[in-house]
N, C-alpha and C positions, 0 to 999 in steps of 0.2 A: 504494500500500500504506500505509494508516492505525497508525500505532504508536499504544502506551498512553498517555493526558497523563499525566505528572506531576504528583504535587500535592506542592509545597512544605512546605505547613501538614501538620501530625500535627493532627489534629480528633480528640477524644475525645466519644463520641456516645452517651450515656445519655439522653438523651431521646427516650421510646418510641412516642409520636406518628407515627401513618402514616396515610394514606388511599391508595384504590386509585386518586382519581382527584383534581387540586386542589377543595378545600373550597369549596362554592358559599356565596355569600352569602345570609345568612336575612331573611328581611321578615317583619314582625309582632310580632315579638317583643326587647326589647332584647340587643342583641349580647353576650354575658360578657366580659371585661375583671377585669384582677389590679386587686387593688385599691388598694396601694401599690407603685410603678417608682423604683427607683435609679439612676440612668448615671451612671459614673462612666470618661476614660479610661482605654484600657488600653495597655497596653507595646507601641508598634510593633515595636520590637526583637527580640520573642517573638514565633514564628509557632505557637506552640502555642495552641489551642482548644478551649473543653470547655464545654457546655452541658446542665445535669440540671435535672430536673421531679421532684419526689417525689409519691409518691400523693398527698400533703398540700396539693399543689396550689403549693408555690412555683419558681420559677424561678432558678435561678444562672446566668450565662453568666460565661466566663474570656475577655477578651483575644480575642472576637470581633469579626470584621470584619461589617457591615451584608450584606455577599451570604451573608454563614454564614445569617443569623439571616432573610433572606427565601427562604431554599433551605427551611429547616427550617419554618417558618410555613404555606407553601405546598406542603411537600411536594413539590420538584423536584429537578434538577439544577444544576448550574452552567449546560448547554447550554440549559434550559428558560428562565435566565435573558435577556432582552432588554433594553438600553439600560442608564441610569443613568450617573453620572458616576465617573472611576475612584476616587477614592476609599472609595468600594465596597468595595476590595480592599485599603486601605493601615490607612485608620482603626478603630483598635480599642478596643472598649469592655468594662467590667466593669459586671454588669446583676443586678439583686437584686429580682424582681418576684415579692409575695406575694401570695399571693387571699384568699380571706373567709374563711376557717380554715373551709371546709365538706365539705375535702376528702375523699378514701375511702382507708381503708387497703388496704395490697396484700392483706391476705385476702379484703376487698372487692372489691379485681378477680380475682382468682384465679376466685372467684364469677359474677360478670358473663356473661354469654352473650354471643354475640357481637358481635351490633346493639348492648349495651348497650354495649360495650367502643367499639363505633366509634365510638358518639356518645361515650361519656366522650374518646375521643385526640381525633375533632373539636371540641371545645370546648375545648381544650387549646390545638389550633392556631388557632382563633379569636381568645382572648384572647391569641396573640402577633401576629398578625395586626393585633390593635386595639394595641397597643405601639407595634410599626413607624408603622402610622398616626398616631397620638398624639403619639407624641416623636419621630418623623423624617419625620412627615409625608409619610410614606411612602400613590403613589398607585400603584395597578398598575391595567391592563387583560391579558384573558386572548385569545389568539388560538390558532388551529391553526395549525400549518406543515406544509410539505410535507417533510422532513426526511431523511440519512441514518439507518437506524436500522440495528440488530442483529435478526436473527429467533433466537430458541432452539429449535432444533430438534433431533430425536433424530437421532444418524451412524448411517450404515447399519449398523455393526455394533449395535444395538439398545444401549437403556438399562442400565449398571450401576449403577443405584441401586436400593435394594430398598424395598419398602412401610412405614411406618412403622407399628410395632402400638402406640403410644404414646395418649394420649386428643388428641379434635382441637384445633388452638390453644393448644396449652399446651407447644407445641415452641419453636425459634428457632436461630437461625443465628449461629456465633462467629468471628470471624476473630482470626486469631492469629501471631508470627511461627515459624516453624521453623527445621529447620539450613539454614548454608549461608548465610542471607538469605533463604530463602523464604518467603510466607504460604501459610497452610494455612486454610482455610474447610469448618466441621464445619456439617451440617444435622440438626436431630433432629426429626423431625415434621412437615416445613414443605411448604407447595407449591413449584410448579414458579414459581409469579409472585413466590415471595419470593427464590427465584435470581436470578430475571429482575433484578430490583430490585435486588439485593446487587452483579450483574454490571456493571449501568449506570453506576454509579459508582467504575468499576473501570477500566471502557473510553474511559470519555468520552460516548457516544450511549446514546440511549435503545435499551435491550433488551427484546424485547417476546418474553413464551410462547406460542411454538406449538409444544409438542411432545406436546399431546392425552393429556397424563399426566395422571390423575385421581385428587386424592384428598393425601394428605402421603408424605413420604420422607426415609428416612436418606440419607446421603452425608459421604463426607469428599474431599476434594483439595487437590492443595498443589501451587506452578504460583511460578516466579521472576517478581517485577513487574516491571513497566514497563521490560524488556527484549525483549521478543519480540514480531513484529508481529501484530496482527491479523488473521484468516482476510477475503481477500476475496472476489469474487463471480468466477468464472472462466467461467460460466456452464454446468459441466456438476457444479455441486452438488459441489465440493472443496476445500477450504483451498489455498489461496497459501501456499508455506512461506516460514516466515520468516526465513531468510538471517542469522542469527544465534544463534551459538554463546551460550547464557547461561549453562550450565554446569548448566543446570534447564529443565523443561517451562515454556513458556509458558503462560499462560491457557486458550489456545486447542488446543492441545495436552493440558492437562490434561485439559481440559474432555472433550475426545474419550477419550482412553486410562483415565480416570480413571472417568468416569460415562459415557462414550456417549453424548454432548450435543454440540454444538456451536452456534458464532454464525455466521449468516451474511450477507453485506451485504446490504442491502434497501434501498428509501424507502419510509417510510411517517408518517400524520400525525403529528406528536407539539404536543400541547398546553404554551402558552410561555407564559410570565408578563413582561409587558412595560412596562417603569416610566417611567410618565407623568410623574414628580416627587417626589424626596425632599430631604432636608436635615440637616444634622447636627445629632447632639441636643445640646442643649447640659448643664453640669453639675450635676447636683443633689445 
């Protein structure tokens, strides 16, 4: 029976940057790149992190660690991460990386359609991409694994989430803390893969949608963390109850009573980012 990791770090995450799948490398054309990079250490002592992007196109990071900053680049997880030396996890930097002043303002993307909007976030994680490389000489190779994953699937009691009448893509998902200690996770608008996504980095494994829901969706749920075990596979399609009192629904629990969704254990591939060679950046 798999419990929830823990994360230590409080990570503050304004940078809005996502792709559905890691950002393939482009030929032919020169790669974008900010145009002036600050590093500066940061406070090991501090486990707090926070990384924003303005439309405007610059970058701030707080007293991030190097695995924040190639999770975010790459669009992963921790689990997608492979290799590298531990300091990875210990050494923290303060990063001030400006672009050409060519940026778009947010009514500009409010605008954007939606190919436009992906290529504006993939350029985004390109030129962090080329950062890492740059100043940390940072080299990854990409492989498939054959991995535990999570499936999302609808519980037999059918879905309680309702259709979203909002306009498409211009929804988004908030996590928040409520009473008690609990989070609470509001969706206005959104698919079922931006749950999927929200849940991955909740559970630890990659969560993958199949619950053949089409189209965006309201929901709210509020579930005690990293208390209550994870649903496993018993193989007649039923959670494993989790043998601990938290004083609140688990995730997985929630997840069921709340929206009529659940996670259940699988293997399947999931794509890994695996670090051939980095090095620490030094001061500028």
């Amino acid at each position: 029976m798999k419990r929830m990791k823990r994360t230590p770090a409080v990570v503050s995450l304004v940078l809005f940057v996502a792709c559905t799948a890691l950002c393939p490398a482009q030929t032919g054309t020169p790669k974008p790149a900010f145009e002036v990079v600050s590093i500066k250490p940061g406070d090991p002592a501090n486990n707090g992190e926070h990384i924003g992007v303005t439309p405007g196109g610059m970058l701030t990071a707080r007293n991030v660690t190097v695995r924040t900053l190639i999770r975010q680049a790459y669009d992963v997880r921790d689990f997608q991460i492979s290799g590298g030396p531990g300091w990875l996890d210990t050494e923290r930097y303060d990063i001030v990386a400006k672009g050409d002043g060519t940026g778009v303002s947010d009514d500009e993307i409010r605008k954007m359609t939606d190919d436009q909007r992906k290529a504006f976030k993939a350029q985004l994680l390109l030129k962090l991409q080329m950062l890492l490389a740059d100043r940390f000489q940072l080299k990854v190779h990409r492989e498939t694994k054959e991995l535990p994953i999570y499936a999302l699937i609808v519980a037999k009691s059918g879905p309680k989430i309702k259709s979203a009448g909002g306009e498409p893509g211009l929804g988004g998902l908030t996590t928040r803390g409520g009473d008690a200690g609990q989070t609470v996770i509001t969706g206005n608008s959104v698919p079922m893969a931006a749950l999927a996504r929200l849940l991955s980095s909740r559970v630890g494994l990659a969560v993958v949608e199949m619950t053949n829901l089409k189209g965006d969706y309201d929901f709210k749920m509020s579930f005690t963390p990293d208390m209550g075990a994870l649903p496993g596979s018993s193989g007649d399609g039923t959670d494993q109850p989790a043998g601990v009192d938290t004083g609140g629904p688990s995730i997985s629990t929630a997840l069921q009573e709340q929206l009529g969704l659940r996670l259940e254990a699988r293997k399947g591939p999931v794509e890994v980012v695996v670090i051939d060679s980095v090095q620490k950046a030094s001061e500028n």
